[in-house]
Jmol script that loads the backbone (N, CA, C; Angstrom):
load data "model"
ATOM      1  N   UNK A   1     176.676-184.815-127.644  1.00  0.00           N
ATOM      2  CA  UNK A   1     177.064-183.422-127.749  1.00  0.00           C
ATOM      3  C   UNK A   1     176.976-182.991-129.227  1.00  0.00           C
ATOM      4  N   UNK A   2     176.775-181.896-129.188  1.00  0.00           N
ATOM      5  CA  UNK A   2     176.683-180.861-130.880  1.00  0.00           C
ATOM      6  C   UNK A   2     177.846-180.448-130.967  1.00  0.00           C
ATOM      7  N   UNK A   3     178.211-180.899-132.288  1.00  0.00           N
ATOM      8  CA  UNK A   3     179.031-180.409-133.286  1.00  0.00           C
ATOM      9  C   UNK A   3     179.287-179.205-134.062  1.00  0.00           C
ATOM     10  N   UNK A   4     177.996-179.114-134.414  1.00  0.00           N
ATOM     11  CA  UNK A   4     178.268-177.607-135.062  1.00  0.00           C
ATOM     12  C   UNK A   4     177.376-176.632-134.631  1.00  0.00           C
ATOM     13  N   UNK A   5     178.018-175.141-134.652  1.00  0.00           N
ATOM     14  CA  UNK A   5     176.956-174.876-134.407  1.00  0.00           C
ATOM     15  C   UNK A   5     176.479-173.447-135.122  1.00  0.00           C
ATOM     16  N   UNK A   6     175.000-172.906-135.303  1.00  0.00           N
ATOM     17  CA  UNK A   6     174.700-171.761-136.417  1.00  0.00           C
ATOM     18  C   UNK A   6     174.858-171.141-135.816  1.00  0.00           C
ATOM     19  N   UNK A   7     175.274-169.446-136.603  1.00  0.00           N
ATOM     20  CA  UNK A   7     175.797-168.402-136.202  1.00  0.00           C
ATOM     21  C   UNK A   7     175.386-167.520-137.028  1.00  0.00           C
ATOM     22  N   UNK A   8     175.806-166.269-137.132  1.00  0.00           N
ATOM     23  CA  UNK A   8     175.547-165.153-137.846  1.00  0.00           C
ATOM     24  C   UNK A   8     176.239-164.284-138.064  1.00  0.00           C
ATOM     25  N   UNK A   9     176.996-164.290-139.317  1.00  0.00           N
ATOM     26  CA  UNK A   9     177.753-163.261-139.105  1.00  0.00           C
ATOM     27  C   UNK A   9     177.401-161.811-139.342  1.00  0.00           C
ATOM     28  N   UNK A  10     178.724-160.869-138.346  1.00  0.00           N
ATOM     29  CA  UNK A  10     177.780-159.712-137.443  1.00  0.00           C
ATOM     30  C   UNK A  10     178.020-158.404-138.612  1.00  0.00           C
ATOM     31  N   UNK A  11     178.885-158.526-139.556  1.00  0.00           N
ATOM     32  CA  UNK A  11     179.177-158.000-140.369  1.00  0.00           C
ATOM     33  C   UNK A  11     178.016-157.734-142.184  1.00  0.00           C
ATOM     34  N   UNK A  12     177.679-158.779-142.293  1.00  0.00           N
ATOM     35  CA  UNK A  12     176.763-159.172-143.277  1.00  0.00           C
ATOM     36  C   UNK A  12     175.429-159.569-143.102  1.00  0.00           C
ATOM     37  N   UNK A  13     175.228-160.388-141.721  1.00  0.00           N
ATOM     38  CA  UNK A  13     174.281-160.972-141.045  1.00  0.00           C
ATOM     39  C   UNK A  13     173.738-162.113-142.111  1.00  0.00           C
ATOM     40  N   UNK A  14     175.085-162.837-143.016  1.00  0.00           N
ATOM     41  CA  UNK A  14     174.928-164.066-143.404  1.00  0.00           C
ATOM     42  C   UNK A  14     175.222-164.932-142.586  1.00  0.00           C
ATOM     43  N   UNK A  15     173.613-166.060-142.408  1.00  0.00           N
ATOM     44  CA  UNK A  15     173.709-167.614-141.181  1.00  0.00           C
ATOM     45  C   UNK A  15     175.661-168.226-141.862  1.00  0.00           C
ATOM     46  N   UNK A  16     176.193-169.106-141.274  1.00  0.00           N
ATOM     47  CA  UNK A  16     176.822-169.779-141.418  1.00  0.00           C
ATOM     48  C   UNK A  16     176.852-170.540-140.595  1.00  0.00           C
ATOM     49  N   UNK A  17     178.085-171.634-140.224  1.00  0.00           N
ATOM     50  CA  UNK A  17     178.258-172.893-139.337  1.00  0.00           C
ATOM     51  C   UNK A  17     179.500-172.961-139.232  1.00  0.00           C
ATOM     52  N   UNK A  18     179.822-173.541-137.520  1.00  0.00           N
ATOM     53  CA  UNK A  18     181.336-173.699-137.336  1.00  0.00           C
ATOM     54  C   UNK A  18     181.221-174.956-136.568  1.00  0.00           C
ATOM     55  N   UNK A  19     182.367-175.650-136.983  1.00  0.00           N
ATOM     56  CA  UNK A  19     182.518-176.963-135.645  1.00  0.00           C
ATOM     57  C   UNK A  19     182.634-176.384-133.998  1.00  0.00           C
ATOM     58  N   UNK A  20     181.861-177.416-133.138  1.00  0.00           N
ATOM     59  CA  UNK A  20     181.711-176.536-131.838  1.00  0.00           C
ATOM     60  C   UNK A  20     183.156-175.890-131.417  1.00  0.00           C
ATOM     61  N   UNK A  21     184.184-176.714-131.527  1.00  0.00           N
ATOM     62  CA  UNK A  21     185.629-176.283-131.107  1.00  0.00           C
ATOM     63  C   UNK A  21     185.927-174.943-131.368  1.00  0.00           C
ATOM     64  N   UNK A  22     185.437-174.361-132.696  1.00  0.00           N
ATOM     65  CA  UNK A  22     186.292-172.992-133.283  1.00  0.00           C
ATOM     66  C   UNK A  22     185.469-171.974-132.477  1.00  0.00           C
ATOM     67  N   UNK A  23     186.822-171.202-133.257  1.00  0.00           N
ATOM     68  CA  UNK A  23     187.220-170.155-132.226  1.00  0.00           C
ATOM     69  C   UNK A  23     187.015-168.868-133.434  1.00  0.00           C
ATOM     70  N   UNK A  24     187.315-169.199-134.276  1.00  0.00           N
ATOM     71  CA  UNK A  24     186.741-168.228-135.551  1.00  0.00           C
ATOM     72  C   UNK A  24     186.399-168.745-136.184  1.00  0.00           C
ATOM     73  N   UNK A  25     185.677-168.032-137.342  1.00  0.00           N
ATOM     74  CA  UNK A  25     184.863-168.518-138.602  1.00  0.00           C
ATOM     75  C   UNK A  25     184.994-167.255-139.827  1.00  0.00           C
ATOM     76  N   UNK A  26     185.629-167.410-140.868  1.00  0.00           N
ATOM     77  CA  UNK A  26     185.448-166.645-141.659  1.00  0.00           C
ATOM     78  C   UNK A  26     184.503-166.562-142.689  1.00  0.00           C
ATOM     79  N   UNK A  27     183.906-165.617-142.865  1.00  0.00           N
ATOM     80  CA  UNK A  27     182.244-165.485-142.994  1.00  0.00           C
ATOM     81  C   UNK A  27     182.622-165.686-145.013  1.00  0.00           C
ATOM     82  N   UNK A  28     181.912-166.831-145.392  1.00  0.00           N
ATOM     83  CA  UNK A  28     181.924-167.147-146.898  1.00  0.00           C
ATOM     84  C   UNK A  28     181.394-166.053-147.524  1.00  0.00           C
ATOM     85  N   UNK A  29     180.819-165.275-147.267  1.00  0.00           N
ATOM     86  CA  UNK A  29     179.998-164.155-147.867  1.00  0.00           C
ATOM     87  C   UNK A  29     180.861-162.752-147.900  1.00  0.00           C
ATOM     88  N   UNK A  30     181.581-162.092-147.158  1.00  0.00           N
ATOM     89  CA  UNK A  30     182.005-161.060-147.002  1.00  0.00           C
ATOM     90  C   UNK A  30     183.345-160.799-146.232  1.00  0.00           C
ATOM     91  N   UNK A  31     183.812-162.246-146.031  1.00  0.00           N
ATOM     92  CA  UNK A  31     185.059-162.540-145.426  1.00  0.00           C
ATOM     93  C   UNK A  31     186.112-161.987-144.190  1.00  0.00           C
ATOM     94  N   UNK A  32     184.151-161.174-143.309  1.00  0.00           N
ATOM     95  CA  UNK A  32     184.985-161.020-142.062  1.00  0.00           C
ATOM     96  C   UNK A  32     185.183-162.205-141.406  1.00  0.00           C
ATOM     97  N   UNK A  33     186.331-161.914-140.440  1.00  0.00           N
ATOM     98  CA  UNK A  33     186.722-163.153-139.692  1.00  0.00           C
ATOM     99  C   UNK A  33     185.151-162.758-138.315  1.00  0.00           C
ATOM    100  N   UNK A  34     184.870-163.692-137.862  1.00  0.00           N
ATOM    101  CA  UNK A  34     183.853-163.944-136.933  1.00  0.00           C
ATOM    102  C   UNK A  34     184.304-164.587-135.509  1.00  0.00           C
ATOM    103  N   UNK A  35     184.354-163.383-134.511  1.00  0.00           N
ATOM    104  CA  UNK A  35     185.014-164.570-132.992  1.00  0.00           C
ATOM    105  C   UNK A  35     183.746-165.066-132.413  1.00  0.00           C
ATOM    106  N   UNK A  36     183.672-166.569-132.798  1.00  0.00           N
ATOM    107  CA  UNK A  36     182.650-167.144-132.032  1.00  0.00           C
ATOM    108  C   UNK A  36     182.248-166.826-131.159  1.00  0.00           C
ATOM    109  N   UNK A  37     182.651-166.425-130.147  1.00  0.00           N
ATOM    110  CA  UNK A  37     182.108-166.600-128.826  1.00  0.00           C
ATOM    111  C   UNK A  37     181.652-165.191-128.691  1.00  0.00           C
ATOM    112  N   UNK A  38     181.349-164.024-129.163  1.00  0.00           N
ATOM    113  CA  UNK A  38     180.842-162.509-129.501  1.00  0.00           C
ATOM    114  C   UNK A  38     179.564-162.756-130.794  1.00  0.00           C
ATOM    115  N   UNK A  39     179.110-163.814-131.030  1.00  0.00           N
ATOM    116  CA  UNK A  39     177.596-163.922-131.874  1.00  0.00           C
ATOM    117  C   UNK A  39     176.917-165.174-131.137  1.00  0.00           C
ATOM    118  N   UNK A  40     175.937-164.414-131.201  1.00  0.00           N
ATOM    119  CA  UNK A  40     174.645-165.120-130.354  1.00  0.00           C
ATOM    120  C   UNK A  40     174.745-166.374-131.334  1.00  0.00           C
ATOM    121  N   UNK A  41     174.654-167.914-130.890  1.00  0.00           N
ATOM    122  CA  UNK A  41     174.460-169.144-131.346  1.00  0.00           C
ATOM    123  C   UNK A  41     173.110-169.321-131.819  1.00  0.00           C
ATOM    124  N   UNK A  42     172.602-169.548-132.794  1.00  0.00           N
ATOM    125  CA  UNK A  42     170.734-170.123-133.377  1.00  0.00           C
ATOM    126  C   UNK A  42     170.683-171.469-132.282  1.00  0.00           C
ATOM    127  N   UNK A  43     171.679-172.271-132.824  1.00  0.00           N
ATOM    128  CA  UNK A  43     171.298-173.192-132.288  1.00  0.00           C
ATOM    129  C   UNK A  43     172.620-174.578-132.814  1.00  0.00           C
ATOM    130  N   UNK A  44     172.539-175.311-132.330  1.00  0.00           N
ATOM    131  CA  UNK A  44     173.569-176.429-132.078  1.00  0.00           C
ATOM    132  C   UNK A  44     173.381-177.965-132.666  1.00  0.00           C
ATOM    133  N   UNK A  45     174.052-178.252-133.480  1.00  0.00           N
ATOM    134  CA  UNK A  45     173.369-179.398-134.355  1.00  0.00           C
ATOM    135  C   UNK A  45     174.646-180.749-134.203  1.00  0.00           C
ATOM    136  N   UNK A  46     173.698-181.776-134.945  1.00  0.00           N
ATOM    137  CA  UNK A  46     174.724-182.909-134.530  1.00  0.00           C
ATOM    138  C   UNK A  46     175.853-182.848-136.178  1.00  0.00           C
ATOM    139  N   UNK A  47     175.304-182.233-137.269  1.00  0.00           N
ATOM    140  CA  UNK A  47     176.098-182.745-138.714  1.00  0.00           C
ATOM    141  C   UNK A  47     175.675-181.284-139.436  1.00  0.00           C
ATOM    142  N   UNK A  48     176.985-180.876-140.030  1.00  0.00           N
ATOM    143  CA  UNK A  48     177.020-180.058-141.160  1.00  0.00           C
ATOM    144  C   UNK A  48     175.677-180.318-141.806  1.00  0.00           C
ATOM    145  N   UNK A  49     175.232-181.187-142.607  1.00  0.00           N
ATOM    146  CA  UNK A  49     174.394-181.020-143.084  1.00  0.00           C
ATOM    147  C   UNK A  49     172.811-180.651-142.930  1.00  0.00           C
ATOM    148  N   UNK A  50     172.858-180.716-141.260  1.00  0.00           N
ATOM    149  CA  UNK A  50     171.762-180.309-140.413  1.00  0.00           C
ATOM    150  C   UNK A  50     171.845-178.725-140.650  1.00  0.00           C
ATOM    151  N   UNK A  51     172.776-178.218-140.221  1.00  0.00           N
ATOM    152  CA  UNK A  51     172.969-177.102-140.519  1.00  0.00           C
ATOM    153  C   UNK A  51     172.787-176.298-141.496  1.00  0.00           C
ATOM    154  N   UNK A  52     173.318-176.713-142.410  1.00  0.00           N
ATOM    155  CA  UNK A  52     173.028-176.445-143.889  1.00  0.00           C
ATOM    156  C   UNK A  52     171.391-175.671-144.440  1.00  0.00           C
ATOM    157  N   UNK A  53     170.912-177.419-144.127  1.00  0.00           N
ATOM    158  CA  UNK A  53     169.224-177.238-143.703  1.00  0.00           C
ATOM    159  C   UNK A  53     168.673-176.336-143.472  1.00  0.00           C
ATOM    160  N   UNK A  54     168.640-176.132-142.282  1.00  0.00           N
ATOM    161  CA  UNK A  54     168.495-174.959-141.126  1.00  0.00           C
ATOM    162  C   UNK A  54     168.566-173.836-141.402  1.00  0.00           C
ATOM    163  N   UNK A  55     169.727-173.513-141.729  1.00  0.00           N
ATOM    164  CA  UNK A  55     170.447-172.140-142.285  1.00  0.00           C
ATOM    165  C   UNK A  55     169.341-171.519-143.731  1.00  0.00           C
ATOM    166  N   UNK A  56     169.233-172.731-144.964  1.00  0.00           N
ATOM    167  CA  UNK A  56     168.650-172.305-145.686  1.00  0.00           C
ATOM    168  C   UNK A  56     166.905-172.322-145.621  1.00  0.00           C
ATOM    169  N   UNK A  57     166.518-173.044-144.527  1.00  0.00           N
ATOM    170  CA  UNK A  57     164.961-172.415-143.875  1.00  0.00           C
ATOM    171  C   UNK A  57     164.896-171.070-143.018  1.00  0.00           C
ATOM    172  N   UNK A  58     165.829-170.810-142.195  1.00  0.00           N
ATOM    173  CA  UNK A  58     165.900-169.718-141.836  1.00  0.00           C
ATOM    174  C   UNK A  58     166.109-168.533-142.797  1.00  0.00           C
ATOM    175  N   UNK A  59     166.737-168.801-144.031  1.00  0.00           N
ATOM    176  CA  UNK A  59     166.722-167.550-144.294  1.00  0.00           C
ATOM    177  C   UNK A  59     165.552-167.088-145.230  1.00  0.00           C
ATOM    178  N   UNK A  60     164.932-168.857-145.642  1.00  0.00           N
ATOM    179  CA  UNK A  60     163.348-168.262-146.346  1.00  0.00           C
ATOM    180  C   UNK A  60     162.797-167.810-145.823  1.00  0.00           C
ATOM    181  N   UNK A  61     162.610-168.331-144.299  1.00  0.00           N
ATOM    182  CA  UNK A  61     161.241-167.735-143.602  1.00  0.00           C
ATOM    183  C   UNK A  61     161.378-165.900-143.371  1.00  0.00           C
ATOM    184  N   UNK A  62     162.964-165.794-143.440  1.00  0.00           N
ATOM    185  CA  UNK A  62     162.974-164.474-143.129  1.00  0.00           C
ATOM    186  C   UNK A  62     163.097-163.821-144.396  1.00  0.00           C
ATOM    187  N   UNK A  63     162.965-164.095-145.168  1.00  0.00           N
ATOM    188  CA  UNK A  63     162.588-163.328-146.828  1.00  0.00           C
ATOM    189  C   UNK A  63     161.399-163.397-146.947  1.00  0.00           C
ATOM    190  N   UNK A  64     160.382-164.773-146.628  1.00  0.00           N
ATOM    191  CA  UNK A  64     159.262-164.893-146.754  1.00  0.00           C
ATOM    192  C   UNK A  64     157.915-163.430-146.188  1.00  0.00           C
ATOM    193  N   UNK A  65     159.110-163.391-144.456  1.00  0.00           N
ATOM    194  CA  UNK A  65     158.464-162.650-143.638  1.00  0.00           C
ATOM    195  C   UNK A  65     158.920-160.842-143.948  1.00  0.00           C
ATOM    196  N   UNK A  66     159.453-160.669-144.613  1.00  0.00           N
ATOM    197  CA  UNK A  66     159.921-159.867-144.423  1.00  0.00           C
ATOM    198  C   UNK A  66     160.688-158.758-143.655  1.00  0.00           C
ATOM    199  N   UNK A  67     161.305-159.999-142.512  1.00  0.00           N
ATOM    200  CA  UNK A  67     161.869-159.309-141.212  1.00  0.00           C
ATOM    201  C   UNK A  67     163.520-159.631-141.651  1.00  0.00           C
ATOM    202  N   UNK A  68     164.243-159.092-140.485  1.00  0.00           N
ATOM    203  CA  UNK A  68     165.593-159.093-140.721  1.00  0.00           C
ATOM    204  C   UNK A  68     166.837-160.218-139.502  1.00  0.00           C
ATOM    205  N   UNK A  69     165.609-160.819-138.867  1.00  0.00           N
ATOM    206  CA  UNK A  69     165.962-161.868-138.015  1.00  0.00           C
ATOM    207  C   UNK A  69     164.998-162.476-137.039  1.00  0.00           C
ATOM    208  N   UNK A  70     165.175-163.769-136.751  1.00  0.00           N
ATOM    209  CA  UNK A  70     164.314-164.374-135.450  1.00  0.00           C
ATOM    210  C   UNK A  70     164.149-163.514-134.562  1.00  0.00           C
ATOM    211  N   UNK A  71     163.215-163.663-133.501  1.00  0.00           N
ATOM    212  CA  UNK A  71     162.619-163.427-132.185  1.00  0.00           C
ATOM    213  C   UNK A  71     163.389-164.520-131.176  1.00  0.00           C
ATOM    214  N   UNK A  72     163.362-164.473-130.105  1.00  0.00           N
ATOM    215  CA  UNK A  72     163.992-164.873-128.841  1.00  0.00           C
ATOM    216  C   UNK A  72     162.667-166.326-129.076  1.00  0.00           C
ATOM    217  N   UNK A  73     161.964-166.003-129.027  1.00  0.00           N
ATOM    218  CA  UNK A  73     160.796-167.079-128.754  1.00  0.00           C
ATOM    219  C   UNK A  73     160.928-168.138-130.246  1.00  0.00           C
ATOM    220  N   UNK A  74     161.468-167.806-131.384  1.00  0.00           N
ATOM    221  CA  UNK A  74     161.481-168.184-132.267  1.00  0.00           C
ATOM    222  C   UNK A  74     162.859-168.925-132.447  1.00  0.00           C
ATOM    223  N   UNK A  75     163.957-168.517-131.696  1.00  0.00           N
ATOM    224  CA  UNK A  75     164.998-169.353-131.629  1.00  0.00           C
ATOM    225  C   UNK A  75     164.414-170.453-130.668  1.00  0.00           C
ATOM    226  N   UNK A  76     163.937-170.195-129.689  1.00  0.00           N
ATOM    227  CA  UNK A  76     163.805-170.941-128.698  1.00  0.00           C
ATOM    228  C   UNK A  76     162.904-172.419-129.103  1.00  0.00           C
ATOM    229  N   UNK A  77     161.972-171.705-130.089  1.00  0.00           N
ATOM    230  CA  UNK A  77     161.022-173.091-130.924  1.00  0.00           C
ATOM    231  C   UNK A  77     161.838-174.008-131.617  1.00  0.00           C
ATOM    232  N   UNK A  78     162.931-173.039-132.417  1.00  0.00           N
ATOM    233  CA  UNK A  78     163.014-174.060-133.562  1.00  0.00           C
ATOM    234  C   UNK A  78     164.179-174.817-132.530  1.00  0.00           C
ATOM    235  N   UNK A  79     165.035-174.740-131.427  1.00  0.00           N
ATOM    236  CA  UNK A  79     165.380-175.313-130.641  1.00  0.00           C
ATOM    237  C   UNK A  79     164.652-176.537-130.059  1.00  0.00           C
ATOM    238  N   UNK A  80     163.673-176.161-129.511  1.00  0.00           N
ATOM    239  CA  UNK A  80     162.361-176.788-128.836  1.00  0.00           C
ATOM    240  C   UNK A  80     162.356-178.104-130.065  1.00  0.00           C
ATOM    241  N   UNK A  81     161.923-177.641-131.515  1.00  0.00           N
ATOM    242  CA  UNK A  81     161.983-178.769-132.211  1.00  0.00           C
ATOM    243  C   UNK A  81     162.930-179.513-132.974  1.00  0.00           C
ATOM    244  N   UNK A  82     163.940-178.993-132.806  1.00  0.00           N
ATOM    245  CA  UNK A  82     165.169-179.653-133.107  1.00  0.00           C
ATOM    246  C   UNK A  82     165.680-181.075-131.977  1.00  0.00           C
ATOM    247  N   UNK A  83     165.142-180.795-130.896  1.00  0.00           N
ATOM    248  CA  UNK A  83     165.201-181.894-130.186  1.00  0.00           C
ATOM    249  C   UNK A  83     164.047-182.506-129.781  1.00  0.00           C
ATOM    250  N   UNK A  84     163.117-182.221-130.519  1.00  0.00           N
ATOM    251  CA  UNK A  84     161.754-183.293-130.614  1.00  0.00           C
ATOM    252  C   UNK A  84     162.211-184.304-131.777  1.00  0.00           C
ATOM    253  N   UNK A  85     162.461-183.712-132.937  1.00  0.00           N
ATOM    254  CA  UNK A  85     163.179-184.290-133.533  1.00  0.00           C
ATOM    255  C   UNK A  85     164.106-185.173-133.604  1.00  0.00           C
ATOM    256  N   UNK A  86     164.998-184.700-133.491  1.00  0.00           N
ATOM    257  CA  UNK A  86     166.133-186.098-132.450  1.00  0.00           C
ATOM    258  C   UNK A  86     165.558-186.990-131.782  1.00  0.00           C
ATOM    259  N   UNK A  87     164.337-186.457-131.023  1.00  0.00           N
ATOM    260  CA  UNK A  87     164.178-187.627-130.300  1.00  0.00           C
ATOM    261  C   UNK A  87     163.198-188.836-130.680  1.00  0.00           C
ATOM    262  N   UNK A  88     162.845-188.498-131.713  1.00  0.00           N
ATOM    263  CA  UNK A  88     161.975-189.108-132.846  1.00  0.00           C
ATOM    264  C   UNK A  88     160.065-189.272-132.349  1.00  0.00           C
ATOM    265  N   UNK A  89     159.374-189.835-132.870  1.00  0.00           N
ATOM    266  CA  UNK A  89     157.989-189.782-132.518  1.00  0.00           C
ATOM    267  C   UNK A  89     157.845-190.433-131.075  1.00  0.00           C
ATOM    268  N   UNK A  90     157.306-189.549-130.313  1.00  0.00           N
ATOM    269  CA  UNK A  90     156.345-190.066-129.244  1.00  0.00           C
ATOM    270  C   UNK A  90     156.220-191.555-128.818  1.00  0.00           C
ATOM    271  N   UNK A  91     156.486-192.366-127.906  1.00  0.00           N
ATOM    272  CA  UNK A  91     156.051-193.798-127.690  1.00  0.00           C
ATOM    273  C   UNK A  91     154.821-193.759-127.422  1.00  0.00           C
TER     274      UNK A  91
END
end "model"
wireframe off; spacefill off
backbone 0.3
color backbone group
C-alpha cells in the first residue's frame, strides 16, 4: 500500500504531499489548510522522497510547457509508469 500521496493545493495550485491517513494538509506555500479528500490525488507513492521527486518534475514539465496543469491521460501515464517502475525491468 501507498503512503503518501500528491495533491494540489486548490488555493495556490502548489503540488504538495500528505501521508495516506491525513485528513488535512496545510499548504507550505500559502498556508491554506487543504481537506484531502476535496483535491483530486496525482498519484500515490511508497516514500516522501518519491514524492518530492515527482512533485518537482511535475512542476518543470509544466513551466517547461507552458500549461497550468496535467491532462487526465497524463496523470494516468505518469501513474502507468510509476508502477512499471516499481515493478522493475521486464523478465
Amino acid at each position: 500500500m501507498s503512503t503518501y500521496r500528491v495533491i494540489r493545493c486548490p488555493g495556490c495550485h502548489q503540488f504538495t504531499y500528505t501521508d495516506y491517513y491525513g485528513k488535512w494538509k496545510l499548504c507550505p506555500v500559502c498556508g491554506e489548510v487543504i481537506s484531502v479528500r476535496n483535491v483530486p490525488v496525482y498519484l500515490e507513492v511508497d516514500d516522501f522522497s518519491e514524492a518530492e521527486v515527482l512533485i518537482k518534475e511535475v512542476e518543470r514539465y509544466l513551466s517547461h510547457t507552458g500549461r497550468l496543469d496535467l491532462t487526465r491521460e497524463e496523470v494516468d501515464l505518469i501513474r502507468e509508469k510509476y508502477v512499471e517502475w516499481l515493478n522493475g525491468p521486464a523478465a
